[in-house]
C-alpha positions as CSV (number, residue, x, y, z in Angstrom):
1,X,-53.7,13.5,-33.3
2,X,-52.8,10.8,-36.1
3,X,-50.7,7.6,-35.9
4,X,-49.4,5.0,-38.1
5,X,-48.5,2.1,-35.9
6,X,-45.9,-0.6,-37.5
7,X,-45.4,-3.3,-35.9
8,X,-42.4,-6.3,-36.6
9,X,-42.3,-9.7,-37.0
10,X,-41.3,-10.4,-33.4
11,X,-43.8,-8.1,-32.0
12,X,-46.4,-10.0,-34.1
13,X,-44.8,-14.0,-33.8
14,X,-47.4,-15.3,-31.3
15,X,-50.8,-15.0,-29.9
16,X,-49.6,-13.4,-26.4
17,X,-47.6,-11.1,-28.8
18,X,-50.6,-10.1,-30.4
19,X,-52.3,-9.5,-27.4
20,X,-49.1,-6.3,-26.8
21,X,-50.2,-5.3,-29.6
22,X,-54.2,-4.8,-29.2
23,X,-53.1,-3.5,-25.5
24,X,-50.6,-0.8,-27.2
25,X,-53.0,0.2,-30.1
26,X,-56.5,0.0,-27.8
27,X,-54.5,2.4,-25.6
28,X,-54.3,5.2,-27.5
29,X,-57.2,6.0,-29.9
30,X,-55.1,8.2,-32.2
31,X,-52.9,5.1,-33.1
32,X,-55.5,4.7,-36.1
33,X,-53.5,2.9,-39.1
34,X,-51.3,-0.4,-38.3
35,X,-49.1,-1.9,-40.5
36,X,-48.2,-5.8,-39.4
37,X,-45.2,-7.8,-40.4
38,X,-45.5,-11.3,-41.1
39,X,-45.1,-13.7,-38.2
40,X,-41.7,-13.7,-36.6
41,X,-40.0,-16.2,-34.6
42,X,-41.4,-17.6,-31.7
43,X,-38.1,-18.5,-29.8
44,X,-34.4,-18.8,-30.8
45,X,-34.6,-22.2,-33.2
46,X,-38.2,-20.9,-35.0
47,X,-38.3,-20.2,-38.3
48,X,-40.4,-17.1,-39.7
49,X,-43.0,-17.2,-41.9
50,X,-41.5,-15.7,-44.5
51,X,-38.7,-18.4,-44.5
52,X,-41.3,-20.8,-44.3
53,X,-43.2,-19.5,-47.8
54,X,-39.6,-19.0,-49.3
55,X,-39.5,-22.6,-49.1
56,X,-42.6,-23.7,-49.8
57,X,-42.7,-21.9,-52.8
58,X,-39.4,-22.9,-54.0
59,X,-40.8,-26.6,-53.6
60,X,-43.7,-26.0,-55.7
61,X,-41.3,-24.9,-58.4
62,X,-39.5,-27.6,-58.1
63,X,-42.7,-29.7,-58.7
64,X,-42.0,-31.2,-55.4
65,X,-45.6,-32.0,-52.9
66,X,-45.5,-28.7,-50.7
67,X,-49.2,-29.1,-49.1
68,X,-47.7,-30.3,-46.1
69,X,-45.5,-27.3,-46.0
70,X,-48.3,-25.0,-46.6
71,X,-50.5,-26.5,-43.8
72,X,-47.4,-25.8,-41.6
73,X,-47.9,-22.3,-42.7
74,X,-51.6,-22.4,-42.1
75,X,-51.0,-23.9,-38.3
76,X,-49.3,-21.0,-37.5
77,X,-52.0,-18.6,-38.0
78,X,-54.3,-20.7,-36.7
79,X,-52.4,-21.0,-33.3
80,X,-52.5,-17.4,-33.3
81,X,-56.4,-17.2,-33.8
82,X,-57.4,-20.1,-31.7
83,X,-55.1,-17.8,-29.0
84,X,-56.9,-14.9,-29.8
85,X,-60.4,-16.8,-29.4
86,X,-61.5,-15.3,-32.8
87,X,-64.1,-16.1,-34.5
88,X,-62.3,-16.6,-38.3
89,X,-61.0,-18.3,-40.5
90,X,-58.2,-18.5,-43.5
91,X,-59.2,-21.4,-45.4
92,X,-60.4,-19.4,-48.4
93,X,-56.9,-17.2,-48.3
94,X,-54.9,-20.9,-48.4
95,X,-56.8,-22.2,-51.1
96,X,-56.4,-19.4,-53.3
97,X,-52.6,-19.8,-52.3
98,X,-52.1,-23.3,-53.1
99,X,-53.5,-22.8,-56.4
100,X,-51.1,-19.5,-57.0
101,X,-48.2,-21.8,-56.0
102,X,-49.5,-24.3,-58.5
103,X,-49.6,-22.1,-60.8
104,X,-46.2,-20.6,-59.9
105,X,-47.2,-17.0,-59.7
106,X,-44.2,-15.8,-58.4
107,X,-41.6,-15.6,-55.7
108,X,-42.8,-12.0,-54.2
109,X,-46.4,-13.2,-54.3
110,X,-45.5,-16.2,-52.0
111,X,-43.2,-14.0,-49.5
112,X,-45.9,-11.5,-49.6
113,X,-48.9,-13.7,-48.4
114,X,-47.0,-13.8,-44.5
115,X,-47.9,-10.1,-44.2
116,X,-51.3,-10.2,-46.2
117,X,-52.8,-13.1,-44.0
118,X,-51.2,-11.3,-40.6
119,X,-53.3,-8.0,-41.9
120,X,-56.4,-10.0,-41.8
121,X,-55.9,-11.9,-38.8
122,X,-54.8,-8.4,-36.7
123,X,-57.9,-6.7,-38.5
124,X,-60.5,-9.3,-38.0
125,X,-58.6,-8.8,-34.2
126,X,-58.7,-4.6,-33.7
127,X,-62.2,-4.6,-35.7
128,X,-60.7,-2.6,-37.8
129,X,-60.9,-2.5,-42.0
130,X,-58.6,-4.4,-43.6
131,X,-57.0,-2.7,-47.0
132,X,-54.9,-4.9,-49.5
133,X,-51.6,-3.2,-50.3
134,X,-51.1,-4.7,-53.9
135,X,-54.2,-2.2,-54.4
136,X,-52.8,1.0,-52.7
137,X,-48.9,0.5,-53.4
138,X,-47.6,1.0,-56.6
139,X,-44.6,-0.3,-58.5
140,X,-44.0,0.2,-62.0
141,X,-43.3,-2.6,-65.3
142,X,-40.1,-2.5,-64.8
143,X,-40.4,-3.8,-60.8
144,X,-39.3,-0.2,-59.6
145,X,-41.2,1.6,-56.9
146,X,-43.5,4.4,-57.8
147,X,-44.4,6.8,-55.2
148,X,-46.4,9.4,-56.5
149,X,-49.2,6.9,-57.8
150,X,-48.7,5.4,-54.5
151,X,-49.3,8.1,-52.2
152,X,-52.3,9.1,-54.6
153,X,-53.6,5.9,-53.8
154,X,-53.2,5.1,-50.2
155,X,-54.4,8.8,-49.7
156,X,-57.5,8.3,-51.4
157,X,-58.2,4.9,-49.8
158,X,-56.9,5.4,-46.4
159,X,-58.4,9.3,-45.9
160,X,-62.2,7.8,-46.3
161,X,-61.1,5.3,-43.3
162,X,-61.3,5.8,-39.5
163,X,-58.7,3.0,-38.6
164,X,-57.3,0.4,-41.3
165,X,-54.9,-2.3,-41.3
166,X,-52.5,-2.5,-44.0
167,X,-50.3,-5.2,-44.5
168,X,-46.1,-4.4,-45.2
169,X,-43.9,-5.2,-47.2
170,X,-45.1,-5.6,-50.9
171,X,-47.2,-4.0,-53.1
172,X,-48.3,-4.9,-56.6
173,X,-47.9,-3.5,-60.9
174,X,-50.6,-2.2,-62.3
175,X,-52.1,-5.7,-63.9
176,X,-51.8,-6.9,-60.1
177,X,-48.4,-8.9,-60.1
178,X,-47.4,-8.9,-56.7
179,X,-43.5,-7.1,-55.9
180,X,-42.0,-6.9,-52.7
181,X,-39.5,-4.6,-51.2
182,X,-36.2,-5.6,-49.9
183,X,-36.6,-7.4,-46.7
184,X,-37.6,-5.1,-43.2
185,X,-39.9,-3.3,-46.2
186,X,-42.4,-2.8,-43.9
187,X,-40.5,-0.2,-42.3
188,X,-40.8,1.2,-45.7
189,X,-44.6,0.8,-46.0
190,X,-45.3,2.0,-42.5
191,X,-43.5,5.6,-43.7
192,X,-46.0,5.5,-46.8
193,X,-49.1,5.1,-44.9
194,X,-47.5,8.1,-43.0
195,X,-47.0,10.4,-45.5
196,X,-50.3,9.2,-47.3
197,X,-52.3,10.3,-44.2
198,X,-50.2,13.0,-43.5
199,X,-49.8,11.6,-39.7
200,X,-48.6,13.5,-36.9
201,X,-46.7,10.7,-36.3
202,X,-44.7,6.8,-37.2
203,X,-44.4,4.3,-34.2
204,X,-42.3,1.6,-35.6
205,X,-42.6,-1.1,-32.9
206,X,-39.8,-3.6,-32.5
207,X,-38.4,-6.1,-30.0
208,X,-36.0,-3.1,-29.0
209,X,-36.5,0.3,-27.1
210,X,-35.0,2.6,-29.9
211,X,-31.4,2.9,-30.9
212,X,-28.1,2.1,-28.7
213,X,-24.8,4.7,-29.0
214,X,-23.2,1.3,-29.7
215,X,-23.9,-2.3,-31.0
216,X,-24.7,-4.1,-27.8
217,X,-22.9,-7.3,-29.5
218,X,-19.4,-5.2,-28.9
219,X,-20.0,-3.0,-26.2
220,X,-21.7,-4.6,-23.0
221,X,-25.3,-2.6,-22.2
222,X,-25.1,0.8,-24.7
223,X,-26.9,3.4,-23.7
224,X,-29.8,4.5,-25.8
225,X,-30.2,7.5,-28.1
226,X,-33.4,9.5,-27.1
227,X,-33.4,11.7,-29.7
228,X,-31.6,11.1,-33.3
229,X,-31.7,13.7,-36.6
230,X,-32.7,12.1,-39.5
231,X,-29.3,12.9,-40.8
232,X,-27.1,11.3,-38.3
233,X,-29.7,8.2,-38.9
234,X,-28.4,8.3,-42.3
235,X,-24.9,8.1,-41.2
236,X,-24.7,5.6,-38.7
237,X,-27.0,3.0,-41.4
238,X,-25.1,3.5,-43.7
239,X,-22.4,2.1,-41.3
240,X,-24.1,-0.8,-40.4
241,X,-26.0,0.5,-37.8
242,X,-30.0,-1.7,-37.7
243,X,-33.3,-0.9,-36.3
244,X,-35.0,0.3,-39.5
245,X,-34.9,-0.3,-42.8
246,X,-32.6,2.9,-44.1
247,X,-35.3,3.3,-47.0
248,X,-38.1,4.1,-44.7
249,X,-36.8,7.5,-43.1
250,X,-37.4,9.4,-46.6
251,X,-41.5,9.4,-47.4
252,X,-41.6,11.1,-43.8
253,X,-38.5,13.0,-44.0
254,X,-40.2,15.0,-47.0
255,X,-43.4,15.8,-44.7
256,X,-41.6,16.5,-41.9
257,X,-43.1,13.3,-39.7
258,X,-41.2,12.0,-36.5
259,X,-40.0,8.8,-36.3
260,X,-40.5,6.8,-32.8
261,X,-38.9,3.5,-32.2
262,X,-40.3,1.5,-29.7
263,X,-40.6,-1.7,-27.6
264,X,-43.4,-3.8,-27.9
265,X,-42.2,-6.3,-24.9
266,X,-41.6,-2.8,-22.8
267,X,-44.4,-0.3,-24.1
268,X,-43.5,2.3,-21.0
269,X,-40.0,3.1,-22.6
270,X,-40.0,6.2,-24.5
271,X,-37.5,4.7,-27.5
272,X,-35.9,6.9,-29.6
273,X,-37.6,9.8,-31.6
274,X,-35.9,10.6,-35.1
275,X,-36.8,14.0,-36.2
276,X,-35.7,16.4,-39.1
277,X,-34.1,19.0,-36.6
278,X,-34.1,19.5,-33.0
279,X,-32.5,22.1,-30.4
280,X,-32.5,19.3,-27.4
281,X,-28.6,18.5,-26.3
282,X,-27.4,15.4,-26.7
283,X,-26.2,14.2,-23.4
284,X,-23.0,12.9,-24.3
285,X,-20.9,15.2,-27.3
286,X,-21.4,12.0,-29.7
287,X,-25.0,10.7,-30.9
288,X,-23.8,7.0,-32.0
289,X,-20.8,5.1,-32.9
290,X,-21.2,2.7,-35.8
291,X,-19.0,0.4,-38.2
292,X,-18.5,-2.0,-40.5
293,X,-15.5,-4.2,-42.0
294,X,-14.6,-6.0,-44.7
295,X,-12.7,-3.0,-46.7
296,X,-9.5,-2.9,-49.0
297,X,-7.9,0.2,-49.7
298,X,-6.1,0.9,-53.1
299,X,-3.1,3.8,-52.7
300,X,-1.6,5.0,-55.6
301,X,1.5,7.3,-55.5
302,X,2.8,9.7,-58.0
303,X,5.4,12.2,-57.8
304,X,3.4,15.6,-58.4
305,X,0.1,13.9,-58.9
306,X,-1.4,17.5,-57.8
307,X,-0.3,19.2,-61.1
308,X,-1.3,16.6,-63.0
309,X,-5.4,17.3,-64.5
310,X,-7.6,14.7,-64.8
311,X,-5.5,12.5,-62.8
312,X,-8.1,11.9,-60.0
313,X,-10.9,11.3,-62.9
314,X,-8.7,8.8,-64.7
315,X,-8.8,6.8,-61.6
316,X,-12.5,7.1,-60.5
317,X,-13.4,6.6,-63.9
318,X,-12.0,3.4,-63.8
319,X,-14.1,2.0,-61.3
320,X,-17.1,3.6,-62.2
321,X,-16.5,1.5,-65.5
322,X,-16.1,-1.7,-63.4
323,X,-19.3,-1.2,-61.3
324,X,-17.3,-0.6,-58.0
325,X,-18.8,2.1,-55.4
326,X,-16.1,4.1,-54.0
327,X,-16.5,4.5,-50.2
328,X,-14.1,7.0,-49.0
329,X,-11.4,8.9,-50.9
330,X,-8.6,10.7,-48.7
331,X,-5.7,12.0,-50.2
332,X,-2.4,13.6,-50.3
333,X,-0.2,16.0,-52.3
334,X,1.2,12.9,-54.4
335,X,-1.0,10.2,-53.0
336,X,-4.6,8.8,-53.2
337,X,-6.3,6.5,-51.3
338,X,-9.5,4.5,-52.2
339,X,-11.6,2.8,-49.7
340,X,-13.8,0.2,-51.8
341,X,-15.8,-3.2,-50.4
342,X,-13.5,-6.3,-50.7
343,X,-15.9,-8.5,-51.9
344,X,-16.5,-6.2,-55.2
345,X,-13.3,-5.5,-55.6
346,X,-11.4,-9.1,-55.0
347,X,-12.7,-10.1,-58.4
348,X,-12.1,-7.9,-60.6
349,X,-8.7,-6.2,-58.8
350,X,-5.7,-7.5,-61.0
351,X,-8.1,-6.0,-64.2
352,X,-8.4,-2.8,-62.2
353,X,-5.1,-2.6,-61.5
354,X,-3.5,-3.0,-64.9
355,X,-6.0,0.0,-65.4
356,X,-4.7,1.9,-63.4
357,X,-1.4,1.5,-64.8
358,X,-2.2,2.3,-67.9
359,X,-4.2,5.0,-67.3
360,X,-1.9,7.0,-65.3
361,X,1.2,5.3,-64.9
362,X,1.4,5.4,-61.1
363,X,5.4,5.1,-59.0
364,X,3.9,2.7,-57.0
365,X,0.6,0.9,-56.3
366,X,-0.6,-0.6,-52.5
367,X,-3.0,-2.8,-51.6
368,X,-4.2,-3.2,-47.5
369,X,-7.1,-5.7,-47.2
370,X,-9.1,-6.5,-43.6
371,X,-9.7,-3.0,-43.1
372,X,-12.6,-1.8,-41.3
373,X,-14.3,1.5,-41.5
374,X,-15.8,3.1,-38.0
375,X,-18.5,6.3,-37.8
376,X,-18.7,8.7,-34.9
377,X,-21.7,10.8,-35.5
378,X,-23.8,13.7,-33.4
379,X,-24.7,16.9,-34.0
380,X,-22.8,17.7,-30.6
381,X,-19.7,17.3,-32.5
382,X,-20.2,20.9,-34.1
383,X,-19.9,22.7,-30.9
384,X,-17.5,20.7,-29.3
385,X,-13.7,21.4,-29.8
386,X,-11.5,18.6,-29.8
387,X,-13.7,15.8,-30.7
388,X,-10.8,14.7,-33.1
389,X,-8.2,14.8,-30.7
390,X,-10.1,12.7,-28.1
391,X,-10.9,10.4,-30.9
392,X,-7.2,9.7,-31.8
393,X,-6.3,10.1,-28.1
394,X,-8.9,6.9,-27.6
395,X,-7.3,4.6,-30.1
396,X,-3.7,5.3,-29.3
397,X,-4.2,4.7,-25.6
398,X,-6.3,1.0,-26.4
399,X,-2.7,0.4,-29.2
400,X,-5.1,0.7,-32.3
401,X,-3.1,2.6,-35.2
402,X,-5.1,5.1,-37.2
403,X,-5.1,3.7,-41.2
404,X,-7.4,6.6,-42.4
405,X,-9.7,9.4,-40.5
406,X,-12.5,11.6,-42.8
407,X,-14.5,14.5,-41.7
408,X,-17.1,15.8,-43.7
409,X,-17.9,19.6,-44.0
410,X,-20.9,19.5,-42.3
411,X,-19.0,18.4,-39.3
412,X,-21.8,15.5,-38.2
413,X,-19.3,12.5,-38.5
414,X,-16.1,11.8,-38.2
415,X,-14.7,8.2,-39.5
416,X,-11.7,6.7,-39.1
417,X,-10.4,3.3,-40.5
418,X,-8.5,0.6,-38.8
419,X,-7.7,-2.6,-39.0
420,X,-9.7,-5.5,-39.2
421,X,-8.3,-7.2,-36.1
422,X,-8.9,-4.0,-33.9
423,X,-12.1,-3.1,-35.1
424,X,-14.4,-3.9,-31.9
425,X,-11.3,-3.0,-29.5
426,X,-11.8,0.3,-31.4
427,X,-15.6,1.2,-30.9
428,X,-15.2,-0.1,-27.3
429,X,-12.1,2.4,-27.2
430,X,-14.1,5.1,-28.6
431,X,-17.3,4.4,-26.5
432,X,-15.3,4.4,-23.1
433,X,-14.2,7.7,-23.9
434,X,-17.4,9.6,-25.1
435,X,-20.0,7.8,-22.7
436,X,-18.6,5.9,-20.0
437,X,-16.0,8.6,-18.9
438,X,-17.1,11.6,-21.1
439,X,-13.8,13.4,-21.2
């Protein structure tokens, strides 16, 4: 058997932390590429290293002294090596970074070097071979990401290896300029040394034991999800919903490779396992409840807006031209309603409204702002009659008023809007009835 093991920032912030870490890895010999975050925080008021070469960076742009900075940096791994009792040492790796900040080589270079240095340290660490990702991951002159040269490369390097460490996070142009992904990349790099290996499967290690129904910052103690469809993952990210970075689920999607969350600080939980398909029941009818606020909605009504063509095209066309991503669009015989994010929107709305206006001359425009959008998904739902009903039955017995509710065909998620005011109320409403009392 084959594993790519990623591990976060937290998981990776300390000495004893890396200790977990060999433990975990040393445990099970199949658990044969590793993919390390940068240093994380040490406890509640620490900053990460990323932070810390975000600054440090930004003052040697500035022209400012950052050496002081830098050795900061530098006392950090060395904390973590003296802990290890390793014999090795960075100096080199810091040198050639003060003269790169010197030199201003760039803002991803800097935030890269957290990851590159922790690869070496947790190589120099496992024994194992330590492979730079600016030479294995690929992104293109225009700073976009290019898999197919990618997996090409990691393939080649990493298939020729019996156990590697490679860094997360960034990768590098062709003439070697570093680029980063969005921050939690790793996630995304882990899923690449996946694929590239052709794994049988991707631990991704975090300070958590998989994903919760709920967020545990709105419901009290959520139970976990043991096993989630890559699909419903989709849905409840895309909702706001955090444990991996949503990008990472697709390299491994396309082989086929399962997903396993797990716990670093509590290695004997089983976390949750994301797979493609599965025929195991979920134990309650719902997989996970997820939201987000911050949501205006935009009706416009027109007396027999049905017979009138193009009408709906008029109107999405309008935002398209104003760069605005429509969320949800429910309707009505001589009504539409569009769901769009307030902060995109608040700029630009009197211009889109006089749009509208003239585009289809509309009876009556409405704007409701402080709306907040709320997903119930699981693949539970398809078999289980009523889930609707219970869903409204929820939110009318906690006083929550309904301000939108969507079903897609597939029948995976149901979402409903509400009101900013009533948006926890609402997912502890809706948890209550589907976990807590499962009626």
């Amino acid at each position: 058997m084959k594993k790519v093991v990623k591990f976060g920032g937290s998981s990776l912030a300390s000495a004893a932390q890396f200790k977990k870490v060999g433990d975990i890895i040393r445990k099970d010999p199949s658990r044969r590429y590793v993919v390390p975050s940068a240093p994380g925080k040490r406890f509640s008021d620490d900053t990460k290293v990323t932070d810390m070469l975000y600054g440090c960076y930004a003052a040697a742009v500035k022209e400012k002294k950052f050496a002081e900075q830098l050795e900061q940096i530098k006392e950090r791994y060395q904390e973590i090596i003296d802990g290890l009792g390793l014999d090795f040492s960075l100096d080199d790796d810091f040198d050639t970074i003060r003269i790169n900040f010197s030199k201003k080589i760039g803002r991803d270079y800097a935030a890269s070097r957290g990851e590159y240095l922790n690869g070496k340290v947790m190589a120099a660490y496992l024994g194992f071979e330590f492979v730079d990702a600016a030479e294995v991951v690929r992104f293109n002159d225009d700073g976009s990401f290019n898999p197919e040269v990618t997996n090409e490369l990691l393939s080649a390097k990493l298939n020729a290896m019996e156990n590697a460490v490679i860094p997360g996070f960034y990768g590098a142009k062709e003439d070697g300029t570093v680029v980063t992904f969005s921050r939690g990349g790793s996630d995304v790099s882990g899923s690449l040394v996946a694929l590239a290996v052709n794994a049988d499967l991707y631990e991704n290690w975090t300070d958590v034991s998989g994903f919760l129904i709920a967020d545990p910052r709105i419901v009290k103690k959520p139970k976990s999800i043991e096993t989630i469809t890559y699909k419903e993952l989709r849905e409840l990210s895309y909702m706001g919903a955090s444990v991996l970075h949503e990008d990472a689920i697709f390299p491994v999607r396309k082989a086929g490779i399962p997903i396993n969350i797990r716990n670093t600080n509590a290695p004997q939980d089983k976390g949750t396992l994301i797979v493609e398909g599965t025929c195991r029941q979920s134990k309650y009818t719902i997989t996970g409840i997820a939201g987000t606020d911050g949501f205006v909605a935009i009706t416009i009504e027109k007396a027999m807006m049905n017979s009138e063509i193009g009408f709906c095209r008029k109107v999405l066309q309008i935002f398209e031209e104003n760069e605005i991503s429509i969320e949800h669009m429910p309707s009505g015989i001589d009504t539409m309603s569009i769901f769009v994010h307030k902060d995109a929107f608040e700029e630009k709305e009197q211009k889109i409204l006089a749009q509208i206006h003239k585009a289809v001359n509309p009876d009556h425009i409405e704007l409701e702002s402080d709306l907040a959008l709320i997903a119930v998904v699981g693949r539970g739902m398809r078999s289980t009659r009523g889930t609707a009903g219970r869903i409204f039955s929820a939110l009318a017995h906690a006083h929550i008023n309904v301000k939108m509710i969507d079903q897609g065909s597939s029948e995976l998620n149901i979402i409903v809007g509400v009101r900013h005011d009533d948006f926890k109320n609402a997912i502890r409403a809706l948890y209550e009835i589907f976990v807590v009392t499962q009626i």
